[in-house]
gemmi code that builds the backbone of each chain (N, CA, C; Angstrom):
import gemmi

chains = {
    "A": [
        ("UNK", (119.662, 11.094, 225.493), (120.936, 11.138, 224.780), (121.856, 12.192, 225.413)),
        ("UNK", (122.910, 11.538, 225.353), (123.704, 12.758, 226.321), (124.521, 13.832, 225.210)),
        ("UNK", (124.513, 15.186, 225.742), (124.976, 15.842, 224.905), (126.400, 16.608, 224.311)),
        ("UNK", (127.004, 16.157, 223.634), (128.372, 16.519, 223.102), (128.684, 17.643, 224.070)),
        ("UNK", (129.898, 17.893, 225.011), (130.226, 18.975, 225.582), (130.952, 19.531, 225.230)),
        ("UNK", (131.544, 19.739, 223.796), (131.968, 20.813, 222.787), (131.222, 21.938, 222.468)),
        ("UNK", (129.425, 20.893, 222.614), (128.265, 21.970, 221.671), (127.519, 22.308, 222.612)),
        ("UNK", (127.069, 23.446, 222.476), (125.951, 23.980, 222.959), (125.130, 24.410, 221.799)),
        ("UNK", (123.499, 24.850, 222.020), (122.770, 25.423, 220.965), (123.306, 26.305, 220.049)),
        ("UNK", (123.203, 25.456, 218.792), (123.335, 26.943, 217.920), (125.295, 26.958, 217.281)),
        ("UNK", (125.773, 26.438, 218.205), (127.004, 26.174, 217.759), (128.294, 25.470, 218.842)),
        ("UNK", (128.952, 25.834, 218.358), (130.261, 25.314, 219.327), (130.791, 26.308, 220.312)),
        ("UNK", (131.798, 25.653, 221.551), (132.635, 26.219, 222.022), (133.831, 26.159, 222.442)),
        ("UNK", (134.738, 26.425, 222.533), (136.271, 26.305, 222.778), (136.630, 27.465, 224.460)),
        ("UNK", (137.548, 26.384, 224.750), (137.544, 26.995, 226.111), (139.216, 26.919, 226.334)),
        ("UNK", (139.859, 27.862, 227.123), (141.513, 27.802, 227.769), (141.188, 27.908, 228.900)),
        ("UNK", (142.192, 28.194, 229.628), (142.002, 28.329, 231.384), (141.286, 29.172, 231.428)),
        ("UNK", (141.152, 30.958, 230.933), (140.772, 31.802, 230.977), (139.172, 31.860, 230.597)),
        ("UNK", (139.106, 31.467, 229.325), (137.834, 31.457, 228.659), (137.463, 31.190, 228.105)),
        ("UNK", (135.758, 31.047, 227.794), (135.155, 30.080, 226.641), (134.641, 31.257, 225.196)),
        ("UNK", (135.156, 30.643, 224.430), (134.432, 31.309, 223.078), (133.364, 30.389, 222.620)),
        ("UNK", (132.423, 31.278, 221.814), (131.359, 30.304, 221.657), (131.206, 31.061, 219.837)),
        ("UNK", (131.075, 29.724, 219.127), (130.841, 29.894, 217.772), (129.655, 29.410, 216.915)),
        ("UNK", (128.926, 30.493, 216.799), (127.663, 30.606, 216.171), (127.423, 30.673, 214.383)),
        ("UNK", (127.569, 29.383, 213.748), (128.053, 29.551, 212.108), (127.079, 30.091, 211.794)),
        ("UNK", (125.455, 30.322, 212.070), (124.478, 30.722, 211.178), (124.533, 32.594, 211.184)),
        ("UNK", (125.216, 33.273, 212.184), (125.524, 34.222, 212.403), (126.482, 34.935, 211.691)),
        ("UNK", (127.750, 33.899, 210.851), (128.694, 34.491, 210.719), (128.185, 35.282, 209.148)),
        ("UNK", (129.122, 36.541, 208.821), (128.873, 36.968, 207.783), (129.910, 37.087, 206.814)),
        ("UNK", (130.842, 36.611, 207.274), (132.155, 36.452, 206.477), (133.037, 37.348, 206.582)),
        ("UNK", (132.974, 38.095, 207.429), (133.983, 39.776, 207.841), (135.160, 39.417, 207.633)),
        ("UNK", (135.610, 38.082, 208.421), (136.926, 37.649, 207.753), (137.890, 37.952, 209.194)),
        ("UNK", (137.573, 38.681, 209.726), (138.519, 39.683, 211.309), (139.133, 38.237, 211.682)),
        ("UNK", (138.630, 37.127, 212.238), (139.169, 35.624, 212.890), (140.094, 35.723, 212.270)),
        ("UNK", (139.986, 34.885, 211.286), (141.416, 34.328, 210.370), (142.019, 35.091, 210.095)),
        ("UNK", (141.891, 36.613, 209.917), (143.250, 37.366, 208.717), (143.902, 37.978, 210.254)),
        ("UNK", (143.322, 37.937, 211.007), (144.016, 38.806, 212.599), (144.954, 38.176, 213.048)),
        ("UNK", (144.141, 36.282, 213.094), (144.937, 35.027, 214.318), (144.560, 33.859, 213.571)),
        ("UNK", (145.390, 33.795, 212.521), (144.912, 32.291, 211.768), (145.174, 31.372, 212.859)),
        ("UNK", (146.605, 31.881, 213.693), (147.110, 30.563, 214.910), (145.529, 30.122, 215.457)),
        ("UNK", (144.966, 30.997, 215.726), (143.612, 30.312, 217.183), (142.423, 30.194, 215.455)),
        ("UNK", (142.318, 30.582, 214.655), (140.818, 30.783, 213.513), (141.583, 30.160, 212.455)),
        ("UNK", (141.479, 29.130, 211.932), (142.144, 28.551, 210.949), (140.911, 28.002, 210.385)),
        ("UNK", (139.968, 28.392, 209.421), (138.962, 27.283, 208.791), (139.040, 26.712, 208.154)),
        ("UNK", (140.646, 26.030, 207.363), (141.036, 24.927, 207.146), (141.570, 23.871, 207.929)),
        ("UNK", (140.982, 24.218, 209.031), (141.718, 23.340, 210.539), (140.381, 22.307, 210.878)),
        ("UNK", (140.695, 21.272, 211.192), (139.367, 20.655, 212.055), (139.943, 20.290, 213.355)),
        ("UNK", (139.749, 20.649, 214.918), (138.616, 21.970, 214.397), (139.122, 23.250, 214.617)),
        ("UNK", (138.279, 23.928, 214.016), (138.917, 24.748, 213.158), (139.593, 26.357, 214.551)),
        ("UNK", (139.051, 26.259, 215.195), (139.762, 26.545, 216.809), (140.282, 26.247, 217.408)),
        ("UNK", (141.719, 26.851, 217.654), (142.622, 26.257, 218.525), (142.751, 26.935, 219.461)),
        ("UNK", (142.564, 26.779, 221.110), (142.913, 27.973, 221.869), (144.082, 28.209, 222.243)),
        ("UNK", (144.796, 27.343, 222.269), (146.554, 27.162, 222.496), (147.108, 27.873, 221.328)),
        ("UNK", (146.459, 28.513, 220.573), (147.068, 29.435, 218.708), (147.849, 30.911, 219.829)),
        ("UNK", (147.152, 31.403, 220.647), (147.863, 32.912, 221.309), (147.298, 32.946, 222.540)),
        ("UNK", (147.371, 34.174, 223.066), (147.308, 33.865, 224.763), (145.652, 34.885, 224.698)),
        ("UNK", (145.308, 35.013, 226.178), (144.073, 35.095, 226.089), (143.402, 36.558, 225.839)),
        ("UNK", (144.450, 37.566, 226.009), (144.386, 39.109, 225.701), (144.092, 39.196, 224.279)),
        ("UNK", (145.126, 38.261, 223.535), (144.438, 38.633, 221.955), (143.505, 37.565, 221.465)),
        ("UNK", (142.836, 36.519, 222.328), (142.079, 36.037, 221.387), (140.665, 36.689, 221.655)),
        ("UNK", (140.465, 37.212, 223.264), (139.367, 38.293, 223.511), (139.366, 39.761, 222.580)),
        ("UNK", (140.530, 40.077, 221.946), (140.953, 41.182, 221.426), (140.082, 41.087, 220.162)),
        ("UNK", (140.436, 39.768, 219.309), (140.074, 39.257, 218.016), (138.994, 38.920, 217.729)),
        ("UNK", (138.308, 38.449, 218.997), (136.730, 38.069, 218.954), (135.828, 39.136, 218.989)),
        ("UNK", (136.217, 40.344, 219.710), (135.675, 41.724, 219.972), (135.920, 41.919, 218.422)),
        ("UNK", (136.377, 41.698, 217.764), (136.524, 42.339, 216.191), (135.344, 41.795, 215.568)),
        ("UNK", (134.481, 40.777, 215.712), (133.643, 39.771, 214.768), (132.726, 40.958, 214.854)),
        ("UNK", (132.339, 41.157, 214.149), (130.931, 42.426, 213.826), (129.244, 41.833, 214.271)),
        ("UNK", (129.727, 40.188, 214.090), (127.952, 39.838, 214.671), (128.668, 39.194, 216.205)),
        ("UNK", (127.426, 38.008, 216.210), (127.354, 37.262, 216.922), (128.031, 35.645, 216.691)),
        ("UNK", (128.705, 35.771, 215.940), (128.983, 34.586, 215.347), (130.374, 33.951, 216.480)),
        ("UNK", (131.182, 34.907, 216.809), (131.861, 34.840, 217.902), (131.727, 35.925, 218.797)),
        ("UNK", (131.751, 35.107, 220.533), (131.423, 35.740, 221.359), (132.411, 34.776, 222.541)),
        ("UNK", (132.596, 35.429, 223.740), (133.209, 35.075, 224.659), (132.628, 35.633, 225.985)),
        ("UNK", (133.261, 34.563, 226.865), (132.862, 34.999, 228.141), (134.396, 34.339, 229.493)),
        ("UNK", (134.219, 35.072, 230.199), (135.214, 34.352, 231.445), (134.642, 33.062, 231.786)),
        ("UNK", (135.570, 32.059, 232.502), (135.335, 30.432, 232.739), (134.887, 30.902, 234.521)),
        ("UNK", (135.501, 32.208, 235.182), (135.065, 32.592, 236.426), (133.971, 33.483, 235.993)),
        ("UNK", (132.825, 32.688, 236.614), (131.650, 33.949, 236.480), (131.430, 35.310, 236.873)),
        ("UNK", (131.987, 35.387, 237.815), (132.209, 36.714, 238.700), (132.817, 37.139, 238.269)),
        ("UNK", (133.738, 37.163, 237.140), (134.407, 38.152, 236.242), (133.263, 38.722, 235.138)),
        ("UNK", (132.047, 37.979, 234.453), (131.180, 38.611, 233.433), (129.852, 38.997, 234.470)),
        ("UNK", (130.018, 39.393, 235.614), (129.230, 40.707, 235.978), (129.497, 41.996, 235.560)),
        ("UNK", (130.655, 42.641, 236.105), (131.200, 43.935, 235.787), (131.927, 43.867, 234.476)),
        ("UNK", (131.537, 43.529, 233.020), (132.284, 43.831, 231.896), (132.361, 45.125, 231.450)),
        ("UNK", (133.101, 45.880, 230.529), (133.273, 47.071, 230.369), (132.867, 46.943, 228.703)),
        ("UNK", (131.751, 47.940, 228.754), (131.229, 48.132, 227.321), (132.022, 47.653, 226.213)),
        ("UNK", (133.496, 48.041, 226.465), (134.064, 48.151, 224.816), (135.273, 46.159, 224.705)),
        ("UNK", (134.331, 46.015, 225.594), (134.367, 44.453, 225.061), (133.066, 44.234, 224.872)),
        ("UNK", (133.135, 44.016, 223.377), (131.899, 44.080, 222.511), (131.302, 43.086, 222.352)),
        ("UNK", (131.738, 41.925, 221.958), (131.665, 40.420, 221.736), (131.535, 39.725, 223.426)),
        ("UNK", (131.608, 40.057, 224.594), (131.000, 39.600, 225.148), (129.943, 39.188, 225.536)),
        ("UNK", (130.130, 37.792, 225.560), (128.331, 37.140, 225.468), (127.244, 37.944, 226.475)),
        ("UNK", (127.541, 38.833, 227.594), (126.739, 40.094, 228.217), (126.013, 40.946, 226.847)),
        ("UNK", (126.823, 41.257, 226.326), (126.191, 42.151, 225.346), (125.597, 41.529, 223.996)),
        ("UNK", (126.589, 40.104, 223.987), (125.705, 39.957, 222.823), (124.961, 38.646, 222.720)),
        ("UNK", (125.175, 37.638, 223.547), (124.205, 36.768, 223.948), (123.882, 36.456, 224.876)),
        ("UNK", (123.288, 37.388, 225.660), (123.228, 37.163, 227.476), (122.512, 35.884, 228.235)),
        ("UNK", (122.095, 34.960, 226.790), (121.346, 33.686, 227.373), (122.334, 32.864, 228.065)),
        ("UNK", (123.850, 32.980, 227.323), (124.777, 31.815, 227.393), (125.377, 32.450, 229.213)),
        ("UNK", (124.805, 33.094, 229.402), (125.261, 33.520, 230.446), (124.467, 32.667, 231.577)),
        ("UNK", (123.563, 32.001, 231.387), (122.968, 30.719, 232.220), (121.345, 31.607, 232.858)),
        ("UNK", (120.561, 30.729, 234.022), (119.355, 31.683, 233.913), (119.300, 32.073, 235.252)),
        ("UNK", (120.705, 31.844, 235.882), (120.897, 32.808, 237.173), (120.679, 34.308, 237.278)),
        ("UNK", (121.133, 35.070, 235.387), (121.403, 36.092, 235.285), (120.317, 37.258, 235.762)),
        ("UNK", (118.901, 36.607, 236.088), (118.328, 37.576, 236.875), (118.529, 37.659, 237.787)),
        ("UNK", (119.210, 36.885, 239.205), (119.724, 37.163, 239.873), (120.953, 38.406, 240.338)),
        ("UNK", (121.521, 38.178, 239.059), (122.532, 39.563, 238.680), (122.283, 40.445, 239.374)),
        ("UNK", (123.261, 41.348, 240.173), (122.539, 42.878, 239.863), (123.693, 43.616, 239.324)),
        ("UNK", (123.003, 44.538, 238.661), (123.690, 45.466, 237.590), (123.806, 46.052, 238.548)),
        ("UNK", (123.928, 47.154, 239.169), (123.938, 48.272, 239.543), (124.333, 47.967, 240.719)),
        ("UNK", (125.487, 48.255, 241.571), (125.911, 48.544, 242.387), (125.462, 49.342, 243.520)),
        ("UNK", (125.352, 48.680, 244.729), (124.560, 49.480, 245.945), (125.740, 50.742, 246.358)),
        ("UNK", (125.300, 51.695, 246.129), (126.272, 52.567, 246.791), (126.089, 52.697, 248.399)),
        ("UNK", (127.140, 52.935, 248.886), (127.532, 52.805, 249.909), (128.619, 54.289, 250.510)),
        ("UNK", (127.795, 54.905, 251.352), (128.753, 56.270, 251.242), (128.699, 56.547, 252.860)),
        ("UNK", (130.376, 56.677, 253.061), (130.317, 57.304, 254.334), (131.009, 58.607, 254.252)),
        ("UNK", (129.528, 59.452, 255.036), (129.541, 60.738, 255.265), (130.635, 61.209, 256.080)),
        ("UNK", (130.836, 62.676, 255.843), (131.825, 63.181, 256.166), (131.057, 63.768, 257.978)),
        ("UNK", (132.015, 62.850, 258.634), (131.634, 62.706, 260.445), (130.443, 62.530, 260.545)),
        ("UNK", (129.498, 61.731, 259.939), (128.331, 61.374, 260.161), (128.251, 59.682, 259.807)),
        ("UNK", (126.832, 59.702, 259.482), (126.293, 57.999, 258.698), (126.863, 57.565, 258.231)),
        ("UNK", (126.452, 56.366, 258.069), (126.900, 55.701, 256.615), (125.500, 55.048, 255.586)),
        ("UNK", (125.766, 55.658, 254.811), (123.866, 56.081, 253.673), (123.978, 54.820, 252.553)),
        ("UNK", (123.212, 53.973, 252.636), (123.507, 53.251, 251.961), (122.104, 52.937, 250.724)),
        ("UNK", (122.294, 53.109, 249.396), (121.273, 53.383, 248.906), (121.175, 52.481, 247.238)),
        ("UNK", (120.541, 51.711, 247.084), (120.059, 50.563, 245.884), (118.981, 49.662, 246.263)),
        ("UNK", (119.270, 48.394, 245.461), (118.598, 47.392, 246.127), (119.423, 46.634, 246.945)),
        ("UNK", (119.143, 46.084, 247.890), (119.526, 45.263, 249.096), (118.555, 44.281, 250.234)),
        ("UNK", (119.682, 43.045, 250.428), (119.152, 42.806, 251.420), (119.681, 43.099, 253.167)),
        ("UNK", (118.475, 43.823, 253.935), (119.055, 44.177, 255.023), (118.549, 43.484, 256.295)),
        ("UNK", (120.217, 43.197, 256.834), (119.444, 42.167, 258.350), (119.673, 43.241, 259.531)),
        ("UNK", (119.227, 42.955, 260.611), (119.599, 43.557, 261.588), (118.895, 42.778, 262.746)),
        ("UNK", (119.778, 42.711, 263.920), (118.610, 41.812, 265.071), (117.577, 40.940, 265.094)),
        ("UNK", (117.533, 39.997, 263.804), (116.517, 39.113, 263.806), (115.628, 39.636, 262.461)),
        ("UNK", (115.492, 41.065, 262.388), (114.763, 41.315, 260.578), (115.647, 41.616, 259.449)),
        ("UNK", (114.837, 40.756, 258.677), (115.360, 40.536, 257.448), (114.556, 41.126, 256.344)),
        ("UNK", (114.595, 42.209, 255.888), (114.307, 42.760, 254.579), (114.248, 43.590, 253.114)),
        ("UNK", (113.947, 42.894, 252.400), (114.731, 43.190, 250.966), (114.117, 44.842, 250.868)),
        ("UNK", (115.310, 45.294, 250.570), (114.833, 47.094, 250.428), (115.330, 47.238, 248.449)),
        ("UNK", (114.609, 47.680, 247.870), (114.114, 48.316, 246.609), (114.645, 49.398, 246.465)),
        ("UNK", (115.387, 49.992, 245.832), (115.570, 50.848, 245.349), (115.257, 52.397, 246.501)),
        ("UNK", (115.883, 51.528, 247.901), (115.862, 52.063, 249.045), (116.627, 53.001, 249.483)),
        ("UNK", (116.607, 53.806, 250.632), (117.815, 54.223, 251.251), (117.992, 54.236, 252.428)),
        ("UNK", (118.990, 53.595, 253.616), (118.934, 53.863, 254.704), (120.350, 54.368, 255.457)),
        ("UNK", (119.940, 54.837, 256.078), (121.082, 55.903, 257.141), (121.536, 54.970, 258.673)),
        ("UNK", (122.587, 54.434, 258.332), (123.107, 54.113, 259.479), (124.223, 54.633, 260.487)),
        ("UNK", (124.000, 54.696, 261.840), (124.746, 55.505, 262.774), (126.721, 54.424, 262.818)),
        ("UNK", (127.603, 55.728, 262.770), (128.438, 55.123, 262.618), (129.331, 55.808, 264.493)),
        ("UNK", (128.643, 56.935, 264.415), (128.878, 56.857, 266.082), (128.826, 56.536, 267.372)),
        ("UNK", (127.871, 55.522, 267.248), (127.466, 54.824, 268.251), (126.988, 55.315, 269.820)),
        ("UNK", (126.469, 56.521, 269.428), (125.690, 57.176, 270.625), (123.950, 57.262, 269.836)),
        ("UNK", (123.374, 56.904, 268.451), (122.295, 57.477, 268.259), (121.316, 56.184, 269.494)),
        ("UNK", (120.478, 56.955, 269.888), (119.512, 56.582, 270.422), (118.266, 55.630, 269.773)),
        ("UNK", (118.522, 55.530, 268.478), (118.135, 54.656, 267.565), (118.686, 53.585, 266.639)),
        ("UNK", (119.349, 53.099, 267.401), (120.366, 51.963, 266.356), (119.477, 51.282, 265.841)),
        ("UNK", (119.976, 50.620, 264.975), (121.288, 50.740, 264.183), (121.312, 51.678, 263.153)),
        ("UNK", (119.817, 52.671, 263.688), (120.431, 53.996, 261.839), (120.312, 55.118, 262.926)),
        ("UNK", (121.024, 55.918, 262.114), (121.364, 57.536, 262.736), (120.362, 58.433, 262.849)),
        ("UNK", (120.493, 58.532, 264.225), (119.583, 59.903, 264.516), (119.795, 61.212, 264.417)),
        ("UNK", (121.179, 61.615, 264.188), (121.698, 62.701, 264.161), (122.771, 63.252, 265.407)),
        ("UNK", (122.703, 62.432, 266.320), (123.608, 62.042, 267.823), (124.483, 62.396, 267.512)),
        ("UNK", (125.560, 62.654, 266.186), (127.096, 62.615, 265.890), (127.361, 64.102, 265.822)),
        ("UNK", (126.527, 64.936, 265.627), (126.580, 66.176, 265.525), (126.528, 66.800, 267.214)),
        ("UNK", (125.701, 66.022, 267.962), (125.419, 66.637, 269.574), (127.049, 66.032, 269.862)),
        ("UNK", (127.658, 64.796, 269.719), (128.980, 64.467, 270.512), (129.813, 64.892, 270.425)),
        ("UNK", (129.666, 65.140, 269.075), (130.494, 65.956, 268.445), (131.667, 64.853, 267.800)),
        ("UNK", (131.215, 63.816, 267.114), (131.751, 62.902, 266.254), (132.709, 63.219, 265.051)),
        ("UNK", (134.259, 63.082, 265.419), (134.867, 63.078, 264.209), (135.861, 61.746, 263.718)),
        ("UNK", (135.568, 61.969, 262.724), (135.665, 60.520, 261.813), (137.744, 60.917, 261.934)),
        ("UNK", (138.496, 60.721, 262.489), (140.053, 61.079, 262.061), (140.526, 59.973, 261.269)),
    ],
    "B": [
        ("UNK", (118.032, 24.702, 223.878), (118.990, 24.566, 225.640), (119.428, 25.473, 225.787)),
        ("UNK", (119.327, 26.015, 227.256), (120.593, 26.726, 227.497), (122.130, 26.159, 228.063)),
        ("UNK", (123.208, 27.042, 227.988), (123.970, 26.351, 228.445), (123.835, 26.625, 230.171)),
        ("UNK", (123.955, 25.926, 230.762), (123.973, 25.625, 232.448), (125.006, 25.341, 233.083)),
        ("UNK", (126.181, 25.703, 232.380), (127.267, 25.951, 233.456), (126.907, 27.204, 234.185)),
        ("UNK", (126.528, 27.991, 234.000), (127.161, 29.187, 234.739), (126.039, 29.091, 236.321)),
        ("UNK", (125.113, 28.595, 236.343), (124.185, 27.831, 237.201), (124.900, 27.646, 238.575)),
        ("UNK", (126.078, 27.001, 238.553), (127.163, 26.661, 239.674), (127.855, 27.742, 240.215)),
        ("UNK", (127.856, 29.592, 239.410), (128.743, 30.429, 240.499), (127.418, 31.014, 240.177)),
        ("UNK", (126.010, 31.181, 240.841), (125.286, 32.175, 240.932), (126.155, 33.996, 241.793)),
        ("UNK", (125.711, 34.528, 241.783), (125.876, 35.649, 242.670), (125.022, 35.944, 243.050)),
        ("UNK", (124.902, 36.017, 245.221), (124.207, 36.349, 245.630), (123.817, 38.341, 245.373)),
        ("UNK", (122.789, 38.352, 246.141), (122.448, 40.352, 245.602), (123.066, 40.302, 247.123)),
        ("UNK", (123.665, 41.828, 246.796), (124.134, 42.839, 248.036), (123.502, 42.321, 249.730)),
        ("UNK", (124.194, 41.759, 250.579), (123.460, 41.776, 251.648), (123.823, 42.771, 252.624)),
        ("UNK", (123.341, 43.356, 253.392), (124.210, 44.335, 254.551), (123.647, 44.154, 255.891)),
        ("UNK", (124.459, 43.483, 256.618), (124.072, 42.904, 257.838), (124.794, 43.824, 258.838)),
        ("UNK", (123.813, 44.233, 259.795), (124.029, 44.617, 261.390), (124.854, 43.449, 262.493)),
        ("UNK", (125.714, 43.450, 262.210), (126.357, 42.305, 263.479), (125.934, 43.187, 264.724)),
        ("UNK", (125.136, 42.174, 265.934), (125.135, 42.568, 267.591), (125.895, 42.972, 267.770)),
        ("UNK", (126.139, 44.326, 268.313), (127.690, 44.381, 268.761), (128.586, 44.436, 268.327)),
        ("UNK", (128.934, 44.590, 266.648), (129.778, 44.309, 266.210), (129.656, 45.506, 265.018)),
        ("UNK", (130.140, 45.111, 264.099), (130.454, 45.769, 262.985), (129.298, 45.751, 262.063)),
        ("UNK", (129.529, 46.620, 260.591), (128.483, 46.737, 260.205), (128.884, 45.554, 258.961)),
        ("UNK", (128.726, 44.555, 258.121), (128.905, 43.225, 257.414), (128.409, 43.672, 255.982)),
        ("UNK", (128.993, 43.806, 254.912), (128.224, 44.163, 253.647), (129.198, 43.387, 252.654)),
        ("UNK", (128.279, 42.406, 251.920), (128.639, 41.421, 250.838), (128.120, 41.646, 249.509)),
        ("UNK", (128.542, 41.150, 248.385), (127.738, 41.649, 247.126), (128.823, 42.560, 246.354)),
        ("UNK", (127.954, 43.203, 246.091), (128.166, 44.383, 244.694), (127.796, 45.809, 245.100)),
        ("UNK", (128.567, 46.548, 245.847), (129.168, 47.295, 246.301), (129.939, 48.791, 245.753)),
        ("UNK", (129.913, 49.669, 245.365), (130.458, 50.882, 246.001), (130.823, 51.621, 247.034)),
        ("UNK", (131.993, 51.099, 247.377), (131.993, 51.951, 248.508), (133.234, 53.649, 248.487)),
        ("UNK", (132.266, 54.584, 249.307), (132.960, 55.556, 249.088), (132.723, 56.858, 250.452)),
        ("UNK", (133.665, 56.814, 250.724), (134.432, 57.510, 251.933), (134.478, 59.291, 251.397)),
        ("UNK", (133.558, 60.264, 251.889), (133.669, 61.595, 251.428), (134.550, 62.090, 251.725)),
        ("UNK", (135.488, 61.791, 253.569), (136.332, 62.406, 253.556), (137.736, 62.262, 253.427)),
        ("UNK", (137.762, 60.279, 252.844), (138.611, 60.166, 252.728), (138.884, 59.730, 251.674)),
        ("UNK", (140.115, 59.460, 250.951), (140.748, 59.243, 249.620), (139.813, 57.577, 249.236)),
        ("UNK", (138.528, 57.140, 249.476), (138.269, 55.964, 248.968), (136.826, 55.521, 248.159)),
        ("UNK", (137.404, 55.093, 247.095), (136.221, 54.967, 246.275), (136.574, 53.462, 245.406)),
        ("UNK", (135.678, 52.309, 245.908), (136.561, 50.982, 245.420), (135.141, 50.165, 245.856)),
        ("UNK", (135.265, 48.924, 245.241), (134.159, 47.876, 245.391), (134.309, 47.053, 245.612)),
        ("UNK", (134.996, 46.684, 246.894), (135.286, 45.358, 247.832), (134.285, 44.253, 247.950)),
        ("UNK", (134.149, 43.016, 247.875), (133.264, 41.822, 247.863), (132.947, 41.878, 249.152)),
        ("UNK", (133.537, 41.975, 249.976), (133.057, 42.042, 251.653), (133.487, 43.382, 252.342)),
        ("UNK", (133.030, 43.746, 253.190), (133.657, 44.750, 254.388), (133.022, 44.754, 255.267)),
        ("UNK", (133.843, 45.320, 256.305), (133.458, 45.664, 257.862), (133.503, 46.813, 257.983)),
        ("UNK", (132.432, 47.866, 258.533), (132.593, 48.864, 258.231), (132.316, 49.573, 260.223)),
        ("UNK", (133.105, 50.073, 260.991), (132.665, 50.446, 262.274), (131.410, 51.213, 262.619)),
        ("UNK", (131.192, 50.645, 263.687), (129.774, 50.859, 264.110), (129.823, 51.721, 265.442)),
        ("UNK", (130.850, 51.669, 266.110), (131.083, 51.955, 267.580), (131.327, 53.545, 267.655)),
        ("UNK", (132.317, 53.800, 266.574), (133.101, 55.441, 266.676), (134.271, 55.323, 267.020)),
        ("UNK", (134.418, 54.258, 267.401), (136.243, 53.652, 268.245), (137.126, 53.299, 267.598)),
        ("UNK", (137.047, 52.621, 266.217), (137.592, 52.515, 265.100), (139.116, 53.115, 265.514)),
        ("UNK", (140.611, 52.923, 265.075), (141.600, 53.386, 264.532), (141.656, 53.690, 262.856)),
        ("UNK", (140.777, 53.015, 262.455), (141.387, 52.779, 260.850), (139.774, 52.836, 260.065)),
        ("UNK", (139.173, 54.060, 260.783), (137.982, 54.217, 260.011), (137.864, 54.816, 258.984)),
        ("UNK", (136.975, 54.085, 257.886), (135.262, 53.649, 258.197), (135.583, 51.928, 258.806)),
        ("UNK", (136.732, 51.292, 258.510), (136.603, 50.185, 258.884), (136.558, 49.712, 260.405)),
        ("UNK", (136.294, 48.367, 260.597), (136.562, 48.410, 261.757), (137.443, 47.833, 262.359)),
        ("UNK", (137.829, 48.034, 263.068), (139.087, 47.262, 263.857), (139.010, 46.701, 265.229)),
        ("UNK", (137.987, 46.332, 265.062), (137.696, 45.184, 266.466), (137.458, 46.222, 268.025)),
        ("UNK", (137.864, 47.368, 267.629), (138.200, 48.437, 268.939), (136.734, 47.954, 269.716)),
        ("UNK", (135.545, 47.673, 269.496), (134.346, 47.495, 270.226), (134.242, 46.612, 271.247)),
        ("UNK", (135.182, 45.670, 270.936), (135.388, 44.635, 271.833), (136.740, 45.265, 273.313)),
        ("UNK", (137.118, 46.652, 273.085), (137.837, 46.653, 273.791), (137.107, 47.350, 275.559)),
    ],
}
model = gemmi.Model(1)
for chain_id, residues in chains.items():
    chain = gemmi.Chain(chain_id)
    for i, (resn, *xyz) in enumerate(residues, 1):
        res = gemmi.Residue()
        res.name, res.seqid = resn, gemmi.SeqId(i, " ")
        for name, pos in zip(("N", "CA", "C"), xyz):
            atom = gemmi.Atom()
            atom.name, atom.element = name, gemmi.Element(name[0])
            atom.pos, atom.b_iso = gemmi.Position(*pos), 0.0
            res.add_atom(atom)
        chain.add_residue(res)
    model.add_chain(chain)
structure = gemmi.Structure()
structure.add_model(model)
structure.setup_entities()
């Protein structure tokens, strides 16, 4: 049986260019924040009872961050926007239903590889990663490696310390 | 069920590739940050110089090929 593409488990969703909200009725507790904020987009005398064309997409993410459960939640329609969300969007399905986020999400990575170039030296690059170089390929853990950005170390492609004998400055 | 849209934009993890000869290649999820210079930002791709020849370093600017 093919399945209604309004619904997903558990409840509905409504989508604009920007984004999908997803509405979870067994969740809701009656706070009331939807309708008394943006009856235009939360009307529950409406069928149905979501309109996303009611306001634009700053306040209906604004309004959904107000729902106290899970009953409404949202996410971006570009995925690569719900990697880096910022805590105090609350109601994002990251924080509050990270399933709807699909089961790529271990793939994710949270944490950002830092990447630092030294002052007239390396460049130190330190998380998880995958690193190629000349034919090897391997996943480094919570690694760190030092690569030569002067191009005299005697050990490429990571730094031997060569930038200090050439006397390497980064201008 | 889950829902399985999001299945279609996976994100790959951080790769950082040694180009031959070339530049240094880093894709992903990123910090990047320059001690001595004014930069601290998280670009989806960069080229970062490998040679020392650079004009416009940490990046690179092809100078290796010159």
């Amino acid at each position: 049986m093919e399945r209604d593409k309004k619904s997903f488990s558990g409840g509905r969703k409504y989508k604009n260019n920007d984004i999908t909200v997803y509405w979870k009725p067994d969740a809701c507790v009656h706070a009331s924040y939807c309708y008394r904020e943006l009856i235009e987009v939360f009307d529950p005398g409406r069928r149905p009872w979501v309109d996303m064309n009611g306001a634009d997409t700053e306040r209906i993410i604004e309004v959904v961050n107000m729902c106290p459960t899970e009953a409404l939640t949202w996410k971006w329609n570009d995925e690569e926007k719900n990697i880096d969300v910022s805590l105090n969007q609350t109601n994002h399905v990251r924080f509050r239903r990270p399933e709807l986020l699909g089961s790529n999400e271990n793939l994710v990575q949270e944490n950002p590889v830092s990447v630092k170039i030294m002052v007239d030296g390396p460049i130190v690059i330190k998380g998880d990663f995958t690193f190629q170089y000349s034919g090897n390929k391997k996943e480094v853990k919570e690694g760190i490696i030092s690569l030569c950005r002067c191009g005299a170390s005697n050990h490429l492609p990571f730094c031997d310390g060569m930038h200090r004998k050439i006397g390497f400055e980064d201008k | 069920m889950n829902d399985m849209e999001a299945n279609a934009n996976k994100k790959p993890l951080t790769l950082v590739e040694v180009i031959d000869g070339g530049p240094l290649k880093i894709t992903g999820n990123i910090l990047l940050k320059d001690l001595k210079k004014d930069i601290n930002d998280n670009p989806p791709e960069v080229f970062l110089c490998r040679c020392g020849r650079s004009g416009n370093k940490p990046y690179c600017d092809e100078s290796h090929k010159k």
